[in-house]
C-alpha positions in Angstrom: -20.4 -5.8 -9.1 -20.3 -6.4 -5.4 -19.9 -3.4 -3.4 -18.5 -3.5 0.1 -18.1 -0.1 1.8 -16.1 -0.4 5.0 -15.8 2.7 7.7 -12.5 3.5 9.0 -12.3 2.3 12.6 -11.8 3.7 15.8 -9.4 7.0 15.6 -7.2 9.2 18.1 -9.1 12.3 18.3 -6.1 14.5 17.7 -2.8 13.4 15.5 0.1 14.4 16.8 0.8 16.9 13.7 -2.7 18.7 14.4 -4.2 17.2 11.1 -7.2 15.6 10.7 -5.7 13.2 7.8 -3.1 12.0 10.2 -4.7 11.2 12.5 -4.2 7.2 13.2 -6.0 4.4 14.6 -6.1 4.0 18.5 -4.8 0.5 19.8 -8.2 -0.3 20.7 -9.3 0.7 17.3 -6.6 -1.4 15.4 -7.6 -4.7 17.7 -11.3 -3.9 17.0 -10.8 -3.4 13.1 -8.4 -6.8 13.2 -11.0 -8.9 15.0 -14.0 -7.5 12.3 -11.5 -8.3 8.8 -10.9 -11.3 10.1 -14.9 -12.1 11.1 -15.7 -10.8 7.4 -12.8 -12.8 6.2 -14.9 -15.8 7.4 -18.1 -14.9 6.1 -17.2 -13.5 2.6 -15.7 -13.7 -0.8 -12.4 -12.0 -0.7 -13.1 -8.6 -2.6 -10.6 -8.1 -5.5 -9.3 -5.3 -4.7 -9.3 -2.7 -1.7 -9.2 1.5 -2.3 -8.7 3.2 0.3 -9.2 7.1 1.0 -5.8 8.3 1.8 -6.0 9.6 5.5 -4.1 7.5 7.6 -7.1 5.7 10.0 -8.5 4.5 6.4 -5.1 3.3 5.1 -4.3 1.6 8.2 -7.5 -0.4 8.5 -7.5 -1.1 4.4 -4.1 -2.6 5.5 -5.8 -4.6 8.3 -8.7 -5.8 5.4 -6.2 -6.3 2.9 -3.8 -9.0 5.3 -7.3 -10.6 6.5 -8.6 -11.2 2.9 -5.0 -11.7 1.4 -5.5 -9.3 -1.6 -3.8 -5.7 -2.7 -4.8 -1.8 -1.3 -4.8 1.0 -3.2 -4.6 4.2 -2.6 -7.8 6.1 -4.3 -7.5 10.0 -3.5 -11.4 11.0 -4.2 -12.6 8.5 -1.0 -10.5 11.3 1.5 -13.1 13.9 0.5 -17.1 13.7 1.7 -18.1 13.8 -1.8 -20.2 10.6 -2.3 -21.8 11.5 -5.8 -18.1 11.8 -7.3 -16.8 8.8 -5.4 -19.9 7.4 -7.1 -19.5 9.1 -10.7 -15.6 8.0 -10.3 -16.9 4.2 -9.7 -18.9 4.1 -12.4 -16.4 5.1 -14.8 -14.1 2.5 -13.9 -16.4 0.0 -13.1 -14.5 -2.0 -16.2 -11.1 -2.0 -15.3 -11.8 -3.4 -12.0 -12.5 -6.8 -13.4 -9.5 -8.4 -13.1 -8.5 -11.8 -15.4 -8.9 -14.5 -13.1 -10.7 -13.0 -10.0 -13.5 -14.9 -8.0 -16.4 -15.0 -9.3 -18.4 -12.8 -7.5 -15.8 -11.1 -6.0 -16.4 -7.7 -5.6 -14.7 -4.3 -4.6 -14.2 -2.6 -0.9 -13.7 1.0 -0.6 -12.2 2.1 2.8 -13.6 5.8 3.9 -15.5 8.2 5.8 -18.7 9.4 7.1 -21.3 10.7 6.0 -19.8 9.9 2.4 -20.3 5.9 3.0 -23.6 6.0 4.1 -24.5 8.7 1.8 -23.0 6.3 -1.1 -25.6 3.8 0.2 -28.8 6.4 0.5 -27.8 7.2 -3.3 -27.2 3.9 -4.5 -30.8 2.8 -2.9 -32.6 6.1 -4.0 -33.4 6.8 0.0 -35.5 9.9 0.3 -34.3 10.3 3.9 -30.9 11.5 4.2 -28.9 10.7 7.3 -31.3 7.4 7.4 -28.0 5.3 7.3 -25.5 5.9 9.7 -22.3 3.6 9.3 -20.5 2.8 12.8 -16.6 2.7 13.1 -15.5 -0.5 11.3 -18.6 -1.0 10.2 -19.4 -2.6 6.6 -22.3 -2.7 3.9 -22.3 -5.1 0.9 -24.3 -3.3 -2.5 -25.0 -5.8 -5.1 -24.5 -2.8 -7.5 -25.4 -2.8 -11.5 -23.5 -0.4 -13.9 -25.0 0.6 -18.0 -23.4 3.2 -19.8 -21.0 4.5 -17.1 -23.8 5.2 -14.5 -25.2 3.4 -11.9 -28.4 1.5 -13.3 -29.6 -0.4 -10.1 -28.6 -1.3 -6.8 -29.1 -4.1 -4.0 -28.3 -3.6 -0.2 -27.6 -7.3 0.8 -26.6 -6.6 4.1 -25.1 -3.6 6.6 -23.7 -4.8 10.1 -22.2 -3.4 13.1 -19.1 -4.7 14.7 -21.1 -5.7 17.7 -23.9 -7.7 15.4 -20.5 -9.2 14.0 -18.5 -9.8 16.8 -21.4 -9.8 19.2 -20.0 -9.8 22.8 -16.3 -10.2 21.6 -17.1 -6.3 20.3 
């Protein structure tokens, strides 16, 4: 399975309701995220599907992915936690419904979150012995070529993590 693991981009720093989870994308964060979909748009196979944690920065840029790559968003409640081992456990487990009849070959999943649990994801996935060695940025994205055997991760591939400026690069 291809793994893409895309970080929320830039956020207000309060919501107007006082809650973290509401708290929504900036304008400069919403024409930051746009301009990095539609980069990976160009570069990538179109994932199959997109899950996004359920706090409202995620949502809104999984709905900025999901018009750039033309395919559905779902809502998926464990990604709003920091809890990267159940995110992982949980992805496992339904590593074989999210092969859809008729998708891409190749095509893969994007999960929509939150630090540390993204990078965290990665440093687990890759067996890193230095936690906190991966540090996603703000609209950031990593793509895992990631092998599952008996519900359980069995090996995994880092094929590439950029930046929006190494995307972008002066249009950052």
């Amino acid at each position: 399975m291809l793994l893409y693991l895309l970080r929320h981009g830039i956020a207000e720093s309060d919501s107007a309701s006082g809650l973290d989870a509401d708290r929504r994308l900036t304008d400069d964060g919403r024409a930051k995220t746009r301009k990095v979909v539609a980069a990976l748009a160009l570069r990538m196979s179109p994932p199959q599907v997109i899950l996004s944690s359920p706090l409202v920065r995620a949502r809104q840029t999984a709905e900025l992915a999901g018009e750039a790559f033309g395919v559905p968003v779902e809502i998926w409640d464990v990604l709003g936690g920091n809890h990267a081992g159940q995110i992982l456990a949980e992805l496992a487990q339904r590593q074989h419904q999210m092969t859809l009849p008729g998708s891409l070959p190749g095509a893969g999943v994007m999960l929509v979150g939150h630090e540390p649990s993204l990078s965290e994801i990665i440093e687990r996935l890759l067996g890193s012995s230095l936690p906190g060695g991966v540090q996603m940025k703000k609209a950031g994205c990593a793509a895992l070529e990631v092998r599952f055997e008996a519900g359980q991760v069995a090996s995994a591939l880092l094929l590439w993590l950029t930046t929006p400026k190494q995307l972008l690069g002066d249009k950052a």
